[in-house]
C-alpha positions as CSV (number, residue, x, y, z in Angstrom):
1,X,-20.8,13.6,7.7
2,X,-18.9,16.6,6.2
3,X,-19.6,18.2,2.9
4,X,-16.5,16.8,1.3
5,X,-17.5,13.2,2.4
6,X,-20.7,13.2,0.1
7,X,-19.1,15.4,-3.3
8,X,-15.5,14.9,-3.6
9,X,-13.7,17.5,-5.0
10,X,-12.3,16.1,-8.9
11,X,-8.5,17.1,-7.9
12,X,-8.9,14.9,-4.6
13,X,-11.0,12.2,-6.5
14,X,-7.8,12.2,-9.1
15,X,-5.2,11.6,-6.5
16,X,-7.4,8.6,-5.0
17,X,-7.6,6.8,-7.7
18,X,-4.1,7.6,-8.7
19,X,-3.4,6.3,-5.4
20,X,-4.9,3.2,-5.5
21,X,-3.9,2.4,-9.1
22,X,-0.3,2.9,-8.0
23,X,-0.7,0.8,-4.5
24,X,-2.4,-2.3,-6.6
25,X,0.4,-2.6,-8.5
26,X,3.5,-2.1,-6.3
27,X,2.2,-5.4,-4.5
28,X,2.4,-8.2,-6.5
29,X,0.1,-10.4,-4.3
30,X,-2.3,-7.4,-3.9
31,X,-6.3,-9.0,-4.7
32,X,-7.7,-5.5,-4.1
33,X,-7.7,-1.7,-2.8
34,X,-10.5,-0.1,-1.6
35,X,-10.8,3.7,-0.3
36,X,-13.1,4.5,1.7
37,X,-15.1,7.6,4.0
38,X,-15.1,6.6,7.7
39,X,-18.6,5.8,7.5
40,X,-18.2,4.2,4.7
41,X,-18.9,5.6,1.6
42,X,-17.2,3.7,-1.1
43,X,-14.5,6.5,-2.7
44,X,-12.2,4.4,-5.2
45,X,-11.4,0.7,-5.7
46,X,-9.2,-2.0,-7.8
47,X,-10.9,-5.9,-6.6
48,X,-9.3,-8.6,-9.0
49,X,-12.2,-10.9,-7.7
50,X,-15.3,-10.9,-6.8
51,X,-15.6,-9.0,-3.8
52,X,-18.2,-6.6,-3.9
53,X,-16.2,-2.8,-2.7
54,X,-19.0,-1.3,-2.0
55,X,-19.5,-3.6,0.9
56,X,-16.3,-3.7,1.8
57,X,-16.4,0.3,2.3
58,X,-19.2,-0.3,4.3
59,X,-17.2,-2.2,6.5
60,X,-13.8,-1.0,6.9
61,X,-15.0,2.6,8.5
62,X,-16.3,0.5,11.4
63,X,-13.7,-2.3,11.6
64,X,-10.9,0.9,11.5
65,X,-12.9,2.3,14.6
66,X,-13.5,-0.8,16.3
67,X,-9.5,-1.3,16.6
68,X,-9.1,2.4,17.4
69,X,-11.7,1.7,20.7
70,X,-10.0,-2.2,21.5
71,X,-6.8,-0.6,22.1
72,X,-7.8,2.2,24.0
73,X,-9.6,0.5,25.8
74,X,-6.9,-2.3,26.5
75,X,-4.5,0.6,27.2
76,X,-2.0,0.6,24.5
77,X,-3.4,3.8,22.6
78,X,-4.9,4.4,19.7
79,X,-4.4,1.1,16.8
80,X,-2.4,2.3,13.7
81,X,-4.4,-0.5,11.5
82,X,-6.4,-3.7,11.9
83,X,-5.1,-7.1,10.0
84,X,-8.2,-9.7,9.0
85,X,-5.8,-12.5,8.3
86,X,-8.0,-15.5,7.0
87,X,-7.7,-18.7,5.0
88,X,-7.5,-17.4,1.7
89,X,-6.0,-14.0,2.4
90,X,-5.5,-11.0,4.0
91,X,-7.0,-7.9,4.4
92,X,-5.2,-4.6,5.9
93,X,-7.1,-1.3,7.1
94,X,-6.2,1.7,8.0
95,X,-7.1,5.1,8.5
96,X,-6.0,7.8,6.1
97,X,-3.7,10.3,8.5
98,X,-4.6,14.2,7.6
99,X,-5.8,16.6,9.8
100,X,-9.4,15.8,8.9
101,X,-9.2,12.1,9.0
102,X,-11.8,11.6,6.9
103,X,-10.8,8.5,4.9
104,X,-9.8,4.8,5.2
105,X,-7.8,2.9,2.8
106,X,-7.6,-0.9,2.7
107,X,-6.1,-3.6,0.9
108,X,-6.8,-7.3,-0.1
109,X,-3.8,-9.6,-0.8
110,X,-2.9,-13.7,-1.4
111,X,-2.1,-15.7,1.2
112,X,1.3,-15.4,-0.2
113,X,1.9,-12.0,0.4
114,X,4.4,-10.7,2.7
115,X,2.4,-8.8,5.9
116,X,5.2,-6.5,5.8
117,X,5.2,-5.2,2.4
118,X,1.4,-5.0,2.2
119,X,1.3,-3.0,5.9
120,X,4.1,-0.7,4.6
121,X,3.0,-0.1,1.0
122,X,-1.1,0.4,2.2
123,X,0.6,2.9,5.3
124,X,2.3,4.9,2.4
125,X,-0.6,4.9,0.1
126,X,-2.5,6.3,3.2
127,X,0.2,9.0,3.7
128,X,0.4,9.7,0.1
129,X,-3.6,10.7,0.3
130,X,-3.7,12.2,3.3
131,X,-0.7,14.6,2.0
132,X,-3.2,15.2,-0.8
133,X,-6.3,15.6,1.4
134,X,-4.2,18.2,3.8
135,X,-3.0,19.9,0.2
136,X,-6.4,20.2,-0.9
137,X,-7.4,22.0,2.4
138,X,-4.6,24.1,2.6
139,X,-5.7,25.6,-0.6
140,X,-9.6,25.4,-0.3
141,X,-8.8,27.5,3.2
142,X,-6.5,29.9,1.3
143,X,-9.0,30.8,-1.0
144,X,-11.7,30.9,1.0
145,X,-9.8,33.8,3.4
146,X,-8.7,35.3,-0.2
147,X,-12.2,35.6,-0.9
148,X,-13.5,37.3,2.5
């Protein structure tokens, strides 16, 4: 686990939940986000019901990784997100793309939703943050060389 996994800086922590605010609302059938670390560390959440996030951030990180290895391991490369598509909903996971790959955003809708509006509006909410993440770095580095 990396420093930044365990003590989010508050700029980062701001675009997050920013992030998921903004991703909640641009699907209409959206139940839930949740943001999580790849080992999954609960980072920011929206759950209309009563899904417990922290759980689900437990679980994501895993499920993410688990797809990642399946299609490897199946020979079709690496999986760009994993669809839970049950009953009563649907839940899509991804992991957030930045150099450090340290974050995985999901997202809970209806049954009604459209797969295709929740798979791209959760893949730009995961671009969006891992602009932000890269941003962050970018500068953190800068500074740090500035300082030496």
């Amino acid at each position: 686990m990396t420093p930044l996994s365990r003590t989010l800086p508050q700029i980062l922590r701001t675009a997050i939940d920013d992030a998921v605010r903004a991703l909640h609302q641009r699907v209409p059938a959206a139940i839930g986000c949740v943001i999580a670390t790849v080992d999954g560390r609960l980072v920011s959440h929206v759950v209309d019901n009563d899904a417990d996030p922290q759980r689900i951030a437990a679980m994501i990180g895993s499920m993410v990784a688990l797809g990642e290895t399946i299609g490897r391991e199946v020979r079709i490369d690496r999986s760009q997100y994993v669809v839970v598509n049950a009953m009563n909903g649907t839940l899509l996971a991804q992991r957030v793309p930045s150099r450090r790959e340290l974050f995985v955003v999901s997202t809970l809708a209806r049954p009604t939703t459209n797969l295709g509006i929740l798979l791209h509006e959760t893949r730009t909410t995961a671009a969006e943050i891992g602009a932000a993440v890269d941003e962050w770095l970018d500068r953190h580095q800068a500074a740090a060389v500035a300082t030496t």
